[in-house]
mmCIF file of the N, C-alpha and C atoms, coordinates in Angstrom:
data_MODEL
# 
_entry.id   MODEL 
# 
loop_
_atom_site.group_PDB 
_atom_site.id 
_atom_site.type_symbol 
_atom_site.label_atom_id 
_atom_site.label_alt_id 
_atom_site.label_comp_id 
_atom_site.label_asym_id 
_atom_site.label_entity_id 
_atom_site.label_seq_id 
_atom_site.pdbx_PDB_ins_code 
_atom_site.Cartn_x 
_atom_site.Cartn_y 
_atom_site.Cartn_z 
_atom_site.occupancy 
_atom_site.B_iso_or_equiv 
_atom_site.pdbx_formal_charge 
_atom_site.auth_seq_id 
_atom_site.auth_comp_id 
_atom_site.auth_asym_id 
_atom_site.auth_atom_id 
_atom_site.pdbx_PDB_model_num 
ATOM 1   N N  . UNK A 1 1  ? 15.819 -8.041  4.166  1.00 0.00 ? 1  UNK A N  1 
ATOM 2   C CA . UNK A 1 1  ? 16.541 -7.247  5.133  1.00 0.00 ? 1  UNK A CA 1 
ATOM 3   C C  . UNK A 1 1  ? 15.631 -7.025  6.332  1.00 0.00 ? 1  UNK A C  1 
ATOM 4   N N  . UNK A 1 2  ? 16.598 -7.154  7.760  1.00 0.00 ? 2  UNK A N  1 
ATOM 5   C CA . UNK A 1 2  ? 15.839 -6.737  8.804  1.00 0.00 ? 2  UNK A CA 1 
ATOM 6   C C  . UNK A 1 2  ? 15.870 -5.349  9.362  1.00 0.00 ? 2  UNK A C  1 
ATOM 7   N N  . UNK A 1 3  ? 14.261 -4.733  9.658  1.00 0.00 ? 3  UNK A N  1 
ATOM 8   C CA . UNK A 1 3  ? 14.334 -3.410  9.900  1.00 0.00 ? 3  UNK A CA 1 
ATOM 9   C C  . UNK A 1 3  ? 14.105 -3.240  10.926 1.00 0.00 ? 3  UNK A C  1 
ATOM 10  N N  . UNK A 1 4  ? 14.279 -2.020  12.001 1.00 0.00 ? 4  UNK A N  1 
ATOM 11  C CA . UNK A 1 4  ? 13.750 -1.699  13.003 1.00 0.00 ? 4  UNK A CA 1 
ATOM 12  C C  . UNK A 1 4  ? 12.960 -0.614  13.417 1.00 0.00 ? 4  UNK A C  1 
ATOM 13  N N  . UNK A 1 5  ? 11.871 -0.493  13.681 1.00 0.00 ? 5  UNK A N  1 
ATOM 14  C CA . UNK A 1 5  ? 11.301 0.894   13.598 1.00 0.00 ? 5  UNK A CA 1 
ATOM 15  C C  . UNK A 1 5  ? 10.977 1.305   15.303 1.00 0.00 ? 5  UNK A C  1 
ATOM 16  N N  . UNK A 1 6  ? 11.314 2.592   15.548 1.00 0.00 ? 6  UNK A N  1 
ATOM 17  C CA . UNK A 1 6  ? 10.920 2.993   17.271 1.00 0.00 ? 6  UNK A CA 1 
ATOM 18  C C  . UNK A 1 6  ? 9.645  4.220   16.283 1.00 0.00 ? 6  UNK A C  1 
ATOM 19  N N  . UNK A 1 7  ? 8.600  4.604   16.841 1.00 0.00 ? 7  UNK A N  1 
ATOM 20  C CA . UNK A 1 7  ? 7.582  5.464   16.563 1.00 0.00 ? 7  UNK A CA 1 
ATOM 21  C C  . UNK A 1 7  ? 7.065  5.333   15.634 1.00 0.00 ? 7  UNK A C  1 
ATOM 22  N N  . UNK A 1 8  ? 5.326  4.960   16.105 1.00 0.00 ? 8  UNK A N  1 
ATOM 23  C CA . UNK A 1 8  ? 4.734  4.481   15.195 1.00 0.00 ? 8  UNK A CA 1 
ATOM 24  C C  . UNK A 1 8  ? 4.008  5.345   14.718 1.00 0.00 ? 8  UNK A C  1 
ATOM 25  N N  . UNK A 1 9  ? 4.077  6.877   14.869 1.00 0.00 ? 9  UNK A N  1 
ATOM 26  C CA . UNK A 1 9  ? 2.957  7.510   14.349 1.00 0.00 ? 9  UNK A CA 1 
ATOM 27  C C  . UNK A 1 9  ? 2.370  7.630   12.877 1.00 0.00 ? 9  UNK A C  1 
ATOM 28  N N  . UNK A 1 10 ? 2.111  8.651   12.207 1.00 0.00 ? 10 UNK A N  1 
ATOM 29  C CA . UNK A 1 10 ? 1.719  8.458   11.100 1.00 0.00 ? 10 UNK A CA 1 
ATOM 30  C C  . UNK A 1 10 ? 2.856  8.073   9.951  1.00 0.00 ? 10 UNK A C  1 
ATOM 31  N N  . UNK A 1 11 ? 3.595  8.721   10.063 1.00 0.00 ? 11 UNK A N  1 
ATOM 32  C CA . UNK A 1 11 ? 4.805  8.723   9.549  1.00 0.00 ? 11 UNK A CA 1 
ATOM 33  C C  . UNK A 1 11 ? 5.477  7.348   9.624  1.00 0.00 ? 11 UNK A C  1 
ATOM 34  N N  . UNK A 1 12 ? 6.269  6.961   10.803 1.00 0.00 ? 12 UNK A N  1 
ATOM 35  C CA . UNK A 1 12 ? 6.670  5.859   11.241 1.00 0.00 ? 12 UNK A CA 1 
ATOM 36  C C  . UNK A 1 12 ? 5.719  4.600   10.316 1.00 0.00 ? 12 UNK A C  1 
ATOM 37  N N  . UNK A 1 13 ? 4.154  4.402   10.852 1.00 0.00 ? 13 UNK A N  1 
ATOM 38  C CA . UNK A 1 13 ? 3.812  3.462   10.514 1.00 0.00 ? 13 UNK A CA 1 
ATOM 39  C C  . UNK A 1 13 ? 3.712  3.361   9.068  1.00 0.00 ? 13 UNK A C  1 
ATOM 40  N N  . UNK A 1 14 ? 3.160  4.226   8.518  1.00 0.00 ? 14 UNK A N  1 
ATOM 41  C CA . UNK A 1 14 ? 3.259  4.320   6.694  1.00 0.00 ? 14 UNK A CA 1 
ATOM 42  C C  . UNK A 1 14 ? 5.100  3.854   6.289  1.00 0.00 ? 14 UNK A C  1 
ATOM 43  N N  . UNK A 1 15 ? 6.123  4.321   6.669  1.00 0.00 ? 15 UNK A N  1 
ATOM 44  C CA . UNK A 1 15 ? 7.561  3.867   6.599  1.00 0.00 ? 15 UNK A CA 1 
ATOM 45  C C  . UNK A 1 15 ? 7.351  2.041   6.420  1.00 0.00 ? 15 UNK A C  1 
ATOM 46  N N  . UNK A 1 16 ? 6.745  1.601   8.272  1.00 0.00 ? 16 UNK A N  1 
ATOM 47  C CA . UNK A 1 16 ? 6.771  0.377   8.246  1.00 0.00 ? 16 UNK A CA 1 
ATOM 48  C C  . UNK A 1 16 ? 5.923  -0.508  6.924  1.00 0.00 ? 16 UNK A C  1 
ATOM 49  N N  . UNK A 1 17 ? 5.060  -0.140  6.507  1.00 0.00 ? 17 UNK A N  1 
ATOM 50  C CA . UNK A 1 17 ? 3.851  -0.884  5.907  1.00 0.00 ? 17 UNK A CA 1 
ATOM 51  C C  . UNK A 1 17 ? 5.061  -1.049  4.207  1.00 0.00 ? 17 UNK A C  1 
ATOM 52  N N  . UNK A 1 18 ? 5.007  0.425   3.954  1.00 0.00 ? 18 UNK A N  1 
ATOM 53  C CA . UNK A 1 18 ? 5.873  0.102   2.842  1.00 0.00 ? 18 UNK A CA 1 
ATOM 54  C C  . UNK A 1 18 ? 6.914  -0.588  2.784  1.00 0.00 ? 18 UNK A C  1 
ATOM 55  N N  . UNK A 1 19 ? 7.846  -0.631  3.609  1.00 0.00 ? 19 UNK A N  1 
ATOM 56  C CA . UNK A 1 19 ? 8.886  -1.362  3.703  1.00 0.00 ? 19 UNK A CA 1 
ATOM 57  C C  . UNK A 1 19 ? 8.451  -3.218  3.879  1.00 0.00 ? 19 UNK A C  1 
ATOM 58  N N  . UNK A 1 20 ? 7.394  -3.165  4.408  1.00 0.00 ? 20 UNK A N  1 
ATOM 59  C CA . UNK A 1 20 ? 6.975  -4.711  4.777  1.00 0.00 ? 20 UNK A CA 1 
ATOM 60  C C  . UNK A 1 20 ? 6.409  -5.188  2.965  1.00 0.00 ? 20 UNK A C  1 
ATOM 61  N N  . UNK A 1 21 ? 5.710  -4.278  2.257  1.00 0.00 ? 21 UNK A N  1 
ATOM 62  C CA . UNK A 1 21 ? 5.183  -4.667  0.868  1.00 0.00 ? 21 UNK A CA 1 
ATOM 63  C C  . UNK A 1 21 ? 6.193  -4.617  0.129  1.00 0.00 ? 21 UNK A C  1 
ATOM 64  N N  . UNK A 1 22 ? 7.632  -4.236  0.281  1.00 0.00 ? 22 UNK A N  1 
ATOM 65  C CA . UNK A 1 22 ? 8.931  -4.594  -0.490 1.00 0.00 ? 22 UNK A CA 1 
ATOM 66  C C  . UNK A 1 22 ? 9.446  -5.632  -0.301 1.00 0.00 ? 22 UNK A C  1 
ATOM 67  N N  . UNK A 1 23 ? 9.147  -6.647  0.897  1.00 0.00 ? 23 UNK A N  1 
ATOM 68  C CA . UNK A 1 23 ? 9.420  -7.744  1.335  1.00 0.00 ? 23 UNK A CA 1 
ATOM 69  C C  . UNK A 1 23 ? 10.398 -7.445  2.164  1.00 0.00 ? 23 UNK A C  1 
ATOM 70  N N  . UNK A 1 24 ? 10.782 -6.766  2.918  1.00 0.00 ? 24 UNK A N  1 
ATOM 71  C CA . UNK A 1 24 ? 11.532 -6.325  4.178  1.00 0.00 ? 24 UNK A CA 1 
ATOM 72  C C  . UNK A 1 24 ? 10.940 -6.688  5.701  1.00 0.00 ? 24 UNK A C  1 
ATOM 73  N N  . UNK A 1 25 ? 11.797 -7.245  6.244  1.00 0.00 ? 25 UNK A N  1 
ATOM 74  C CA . UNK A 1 25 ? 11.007 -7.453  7.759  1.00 0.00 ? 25 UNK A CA 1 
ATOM 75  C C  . UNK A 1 25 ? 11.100 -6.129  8.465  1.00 0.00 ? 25 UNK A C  1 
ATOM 76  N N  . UNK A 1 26 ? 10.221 -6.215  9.509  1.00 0.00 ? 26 UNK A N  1 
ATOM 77  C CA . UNK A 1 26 ? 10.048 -4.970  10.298 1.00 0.00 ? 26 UNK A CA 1 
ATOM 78  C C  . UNK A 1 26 ? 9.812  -5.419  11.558 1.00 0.00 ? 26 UNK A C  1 
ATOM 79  N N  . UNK A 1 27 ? 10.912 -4.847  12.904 1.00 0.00 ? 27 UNK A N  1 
ATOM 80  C CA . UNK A 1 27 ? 10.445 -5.397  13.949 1.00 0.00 ? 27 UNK A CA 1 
ATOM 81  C C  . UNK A 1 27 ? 10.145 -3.845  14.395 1.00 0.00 ? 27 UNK A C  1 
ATOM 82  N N  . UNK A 1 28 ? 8.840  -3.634  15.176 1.00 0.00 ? 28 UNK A N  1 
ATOM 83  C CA . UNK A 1 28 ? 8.307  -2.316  15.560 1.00 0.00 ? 28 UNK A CA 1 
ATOM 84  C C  . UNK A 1 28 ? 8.029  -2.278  17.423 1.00 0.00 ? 28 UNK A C  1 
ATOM 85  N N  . UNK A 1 29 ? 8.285  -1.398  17.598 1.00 0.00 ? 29 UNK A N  1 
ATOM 86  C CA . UNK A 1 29 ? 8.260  -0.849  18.767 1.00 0.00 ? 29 UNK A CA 1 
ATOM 87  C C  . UNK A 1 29 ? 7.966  0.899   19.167 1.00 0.00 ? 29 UNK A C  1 
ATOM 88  N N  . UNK A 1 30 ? 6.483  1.227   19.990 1.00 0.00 ? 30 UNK A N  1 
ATOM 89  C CA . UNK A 1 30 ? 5.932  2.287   20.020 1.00 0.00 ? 30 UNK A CA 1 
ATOM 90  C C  . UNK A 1 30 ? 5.510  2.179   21.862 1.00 0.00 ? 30 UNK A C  1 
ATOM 91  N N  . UNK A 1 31 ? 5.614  3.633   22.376 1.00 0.00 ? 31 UNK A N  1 
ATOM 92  C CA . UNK A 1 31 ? 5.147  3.310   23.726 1.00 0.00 ? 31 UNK A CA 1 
ATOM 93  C C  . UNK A 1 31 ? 3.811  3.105   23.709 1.00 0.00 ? 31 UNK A C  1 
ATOM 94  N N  . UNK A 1 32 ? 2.641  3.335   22.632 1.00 0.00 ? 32 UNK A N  1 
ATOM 95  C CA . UNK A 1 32 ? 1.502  2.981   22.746 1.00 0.00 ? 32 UNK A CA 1 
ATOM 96  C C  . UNK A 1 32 ? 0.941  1.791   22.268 1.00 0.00 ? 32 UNK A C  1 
ATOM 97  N N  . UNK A 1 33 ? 0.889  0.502   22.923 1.00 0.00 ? 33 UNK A N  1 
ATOM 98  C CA . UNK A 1 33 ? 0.764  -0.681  22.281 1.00 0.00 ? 33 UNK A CA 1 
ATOM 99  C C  . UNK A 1 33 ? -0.264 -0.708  21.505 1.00 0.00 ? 33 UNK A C  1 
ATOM 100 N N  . UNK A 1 34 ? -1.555 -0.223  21.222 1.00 0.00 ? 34 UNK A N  1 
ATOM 101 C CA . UNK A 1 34 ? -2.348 -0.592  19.635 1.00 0.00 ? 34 UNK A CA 1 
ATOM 102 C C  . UNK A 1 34 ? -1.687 0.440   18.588 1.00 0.00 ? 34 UNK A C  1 
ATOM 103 N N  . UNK A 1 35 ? -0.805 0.860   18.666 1.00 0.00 ? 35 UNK A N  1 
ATOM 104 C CA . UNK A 1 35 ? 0.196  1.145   17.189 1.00 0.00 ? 35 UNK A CA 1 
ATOM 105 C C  . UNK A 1 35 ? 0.749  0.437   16.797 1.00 0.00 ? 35 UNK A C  1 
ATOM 106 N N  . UNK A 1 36 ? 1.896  -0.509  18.036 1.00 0.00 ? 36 UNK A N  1 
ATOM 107 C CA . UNK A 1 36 ? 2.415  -2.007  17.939 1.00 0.00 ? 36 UNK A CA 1 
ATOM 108 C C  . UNK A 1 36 ? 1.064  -3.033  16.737 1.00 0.00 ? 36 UNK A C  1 
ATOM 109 N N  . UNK A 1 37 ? 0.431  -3.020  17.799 1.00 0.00 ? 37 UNK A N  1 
ATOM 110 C CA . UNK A 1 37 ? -1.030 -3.987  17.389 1.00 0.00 ? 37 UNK A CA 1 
ATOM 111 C C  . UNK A 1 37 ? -1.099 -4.110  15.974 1.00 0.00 ? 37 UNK A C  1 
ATOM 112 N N  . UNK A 1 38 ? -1.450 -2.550  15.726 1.00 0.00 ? 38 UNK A N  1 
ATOM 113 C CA . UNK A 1 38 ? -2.127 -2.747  14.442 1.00 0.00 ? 38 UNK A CA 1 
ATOM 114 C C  . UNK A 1 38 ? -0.730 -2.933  13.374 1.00 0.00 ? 38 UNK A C  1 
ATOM 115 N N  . UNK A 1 39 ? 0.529  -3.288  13.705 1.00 0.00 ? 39 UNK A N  1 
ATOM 116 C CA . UNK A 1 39 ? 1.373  -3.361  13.083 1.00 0.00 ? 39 UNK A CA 1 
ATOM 117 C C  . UNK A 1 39 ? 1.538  -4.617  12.881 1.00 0.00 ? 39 UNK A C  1 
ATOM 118 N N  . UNK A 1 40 ? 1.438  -5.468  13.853 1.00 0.00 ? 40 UNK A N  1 
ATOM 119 C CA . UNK A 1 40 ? 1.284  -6.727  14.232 1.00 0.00 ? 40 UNK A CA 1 
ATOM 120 C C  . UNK A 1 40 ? 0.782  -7.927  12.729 1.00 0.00 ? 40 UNK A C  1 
ATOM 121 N N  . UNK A 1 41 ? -0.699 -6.965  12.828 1.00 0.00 ? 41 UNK A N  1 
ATOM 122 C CA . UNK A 1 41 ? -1.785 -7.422  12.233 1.00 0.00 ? 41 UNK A CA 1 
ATOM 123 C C  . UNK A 1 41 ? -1.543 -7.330  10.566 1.00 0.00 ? 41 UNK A C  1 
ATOM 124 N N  . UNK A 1 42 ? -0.386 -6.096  10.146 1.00 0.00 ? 42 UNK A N  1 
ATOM 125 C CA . UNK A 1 42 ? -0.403 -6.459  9.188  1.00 0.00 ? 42 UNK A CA 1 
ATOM 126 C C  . UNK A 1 42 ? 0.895  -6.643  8.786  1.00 0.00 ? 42 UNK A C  1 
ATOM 127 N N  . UNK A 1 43 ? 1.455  -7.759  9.405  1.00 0.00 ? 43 UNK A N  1 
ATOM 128 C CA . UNK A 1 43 ? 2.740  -9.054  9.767  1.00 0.00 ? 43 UNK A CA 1 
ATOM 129 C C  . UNK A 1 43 ? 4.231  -8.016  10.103 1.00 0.00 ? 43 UNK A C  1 
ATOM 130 N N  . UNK A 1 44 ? 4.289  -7.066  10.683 1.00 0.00 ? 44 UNK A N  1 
ATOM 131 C CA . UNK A 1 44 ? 5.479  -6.976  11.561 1.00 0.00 ? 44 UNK A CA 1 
ATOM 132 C C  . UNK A 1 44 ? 5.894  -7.573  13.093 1.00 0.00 ? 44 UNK A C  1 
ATOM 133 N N  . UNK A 1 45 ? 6.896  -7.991  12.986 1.00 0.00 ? 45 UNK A N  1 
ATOM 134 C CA . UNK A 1 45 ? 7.073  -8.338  14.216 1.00 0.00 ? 45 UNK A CA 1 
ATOM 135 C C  . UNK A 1 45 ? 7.190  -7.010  15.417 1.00 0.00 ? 45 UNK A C  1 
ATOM 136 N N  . UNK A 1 46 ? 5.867  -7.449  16.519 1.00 0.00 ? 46 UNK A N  1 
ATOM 137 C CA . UNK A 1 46 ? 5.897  -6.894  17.571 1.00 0.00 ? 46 UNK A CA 1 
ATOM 138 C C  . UNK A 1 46 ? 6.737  -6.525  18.643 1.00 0.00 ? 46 UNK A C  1 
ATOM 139 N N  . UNK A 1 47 ? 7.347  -5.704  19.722 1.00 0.00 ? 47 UNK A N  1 
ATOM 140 C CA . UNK A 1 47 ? 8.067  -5.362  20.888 1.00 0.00 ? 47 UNK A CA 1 
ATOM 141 C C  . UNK A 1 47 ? 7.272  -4.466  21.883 1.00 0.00 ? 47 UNK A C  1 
ATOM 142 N N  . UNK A 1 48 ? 7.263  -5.359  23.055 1.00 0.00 ? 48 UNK A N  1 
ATOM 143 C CA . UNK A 1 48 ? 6.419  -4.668  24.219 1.00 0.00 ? 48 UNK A CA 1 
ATOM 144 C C  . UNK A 1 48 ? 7.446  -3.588  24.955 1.00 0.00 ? 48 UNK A C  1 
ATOM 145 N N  . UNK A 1 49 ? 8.876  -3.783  24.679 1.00 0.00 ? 49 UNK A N  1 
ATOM 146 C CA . UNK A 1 49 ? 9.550  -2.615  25.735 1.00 0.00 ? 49 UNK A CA 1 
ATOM 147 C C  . UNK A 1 49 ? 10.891 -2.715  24.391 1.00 0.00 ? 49 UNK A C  1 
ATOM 148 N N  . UNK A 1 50 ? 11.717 -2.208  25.080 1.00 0.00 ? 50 UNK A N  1 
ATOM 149 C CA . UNK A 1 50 ? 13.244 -1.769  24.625 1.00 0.00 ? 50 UNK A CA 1 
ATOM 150 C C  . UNK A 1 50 ? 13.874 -2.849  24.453 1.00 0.00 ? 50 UNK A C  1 
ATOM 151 N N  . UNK A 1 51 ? 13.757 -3.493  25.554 1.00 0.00 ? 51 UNK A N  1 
ATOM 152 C CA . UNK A 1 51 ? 14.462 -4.961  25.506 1.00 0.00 ? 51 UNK A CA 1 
ATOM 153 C C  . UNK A 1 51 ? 14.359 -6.052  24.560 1.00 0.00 ? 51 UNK A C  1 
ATOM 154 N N  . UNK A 1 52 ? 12.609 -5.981  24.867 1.00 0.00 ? 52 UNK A N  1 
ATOM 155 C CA . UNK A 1 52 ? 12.471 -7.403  23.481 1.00 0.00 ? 52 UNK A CA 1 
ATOM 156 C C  . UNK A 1 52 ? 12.744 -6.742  22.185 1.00 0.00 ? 52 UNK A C  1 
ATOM 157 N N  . UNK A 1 53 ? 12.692 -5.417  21.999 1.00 0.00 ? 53 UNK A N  1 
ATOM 158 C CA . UNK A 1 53 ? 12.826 -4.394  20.555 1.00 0.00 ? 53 UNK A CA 1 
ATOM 159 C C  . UNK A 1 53 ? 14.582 -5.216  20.095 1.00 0.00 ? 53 UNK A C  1 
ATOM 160 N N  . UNK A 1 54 ? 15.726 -4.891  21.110 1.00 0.00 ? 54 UNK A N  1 
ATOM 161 C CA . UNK A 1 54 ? 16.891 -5.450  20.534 1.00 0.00 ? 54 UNK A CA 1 
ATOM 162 C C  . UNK A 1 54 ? 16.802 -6.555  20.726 1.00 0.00 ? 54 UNK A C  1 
ATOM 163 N N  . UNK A 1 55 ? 16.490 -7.511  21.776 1.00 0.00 ? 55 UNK A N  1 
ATOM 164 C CA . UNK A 1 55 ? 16.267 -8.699  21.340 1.00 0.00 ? 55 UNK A CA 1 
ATOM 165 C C  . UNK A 1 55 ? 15.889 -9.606  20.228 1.00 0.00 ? 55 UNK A C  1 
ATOM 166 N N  . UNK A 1 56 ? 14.966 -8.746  19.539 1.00 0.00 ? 56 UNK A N  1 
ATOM 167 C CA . UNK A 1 56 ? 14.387 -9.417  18.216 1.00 0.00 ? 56 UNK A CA 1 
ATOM 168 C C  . UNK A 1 56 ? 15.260 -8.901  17.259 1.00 0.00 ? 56 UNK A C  1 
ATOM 169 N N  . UNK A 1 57 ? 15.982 -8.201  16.963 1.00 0.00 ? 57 UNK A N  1 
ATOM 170 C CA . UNK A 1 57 ? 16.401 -7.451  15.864 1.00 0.00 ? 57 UNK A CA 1 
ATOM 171 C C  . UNK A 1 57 ? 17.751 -8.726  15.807 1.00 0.00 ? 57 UNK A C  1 
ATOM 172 N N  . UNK A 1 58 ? 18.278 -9.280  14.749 1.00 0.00 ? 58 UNK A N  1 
ATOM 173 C CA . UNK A 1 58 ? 19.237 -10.014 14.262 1.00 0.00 ? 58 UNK A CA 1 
ATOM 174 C C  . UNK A 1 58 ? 20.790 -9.049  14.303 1.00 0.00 ? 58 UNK A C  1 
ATOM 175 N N  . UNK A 1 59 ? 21.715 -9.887  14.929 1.00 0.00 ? 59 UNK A N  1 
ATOM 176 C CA . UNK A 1 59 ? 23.044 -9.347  14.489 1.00 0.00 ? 59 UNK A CA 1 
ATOM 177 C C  . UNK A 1 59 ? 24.109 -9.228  13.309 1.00 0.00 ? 59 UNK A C  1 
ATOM 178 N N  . UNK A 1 60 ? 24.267 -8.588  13.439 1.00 0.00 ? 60 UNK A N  1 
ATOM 179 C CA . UNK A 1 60 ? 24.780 -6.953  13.829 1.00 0.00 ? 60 UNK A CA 1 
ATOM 180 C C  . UNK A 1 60 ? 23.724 -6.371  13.770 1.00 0.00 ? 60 UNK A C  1 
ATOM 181 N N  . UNK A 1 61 ? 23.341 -5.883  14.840 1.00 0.00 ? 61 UNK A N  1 
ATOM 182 C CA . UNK A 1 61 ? 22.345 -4.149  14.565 1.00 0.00 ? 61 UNK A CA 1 
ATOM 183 C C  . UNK A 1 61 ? 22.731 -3.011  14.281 1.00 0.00 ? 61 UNK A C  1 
# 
């Protein structure tokens, strides 16, 4: 399943990580790009603005 996450703080990113070790995709998007980053790094797909955020996300959202 594809996920989408907006806010990466502590919360947010712990959400993403687990959901990625269930085998769930995660496309993430944060206004501070090394939250993105370090999300990146451990294999979510990245979004630099709003746009590429729905762009990447598969239809239906």
């Amino acid at each position: 399943m594809q996920i989408g996450m907006m806010g990466l703080g502590r919360m947010g990113a712990n959400m993403v990580r687990r959901l990625m070790r269930d085998g769930h995709e995660c496309v993430v998007y944060d206004i501070n790009p090394a939250s993105v980053a370090a999300l990146v790094t451990d294999g979510a797909s990245g979004a630099a603005s709003m746009e590429e955020f729905v762009g990447k996300l598969a239809k239906p959202r």
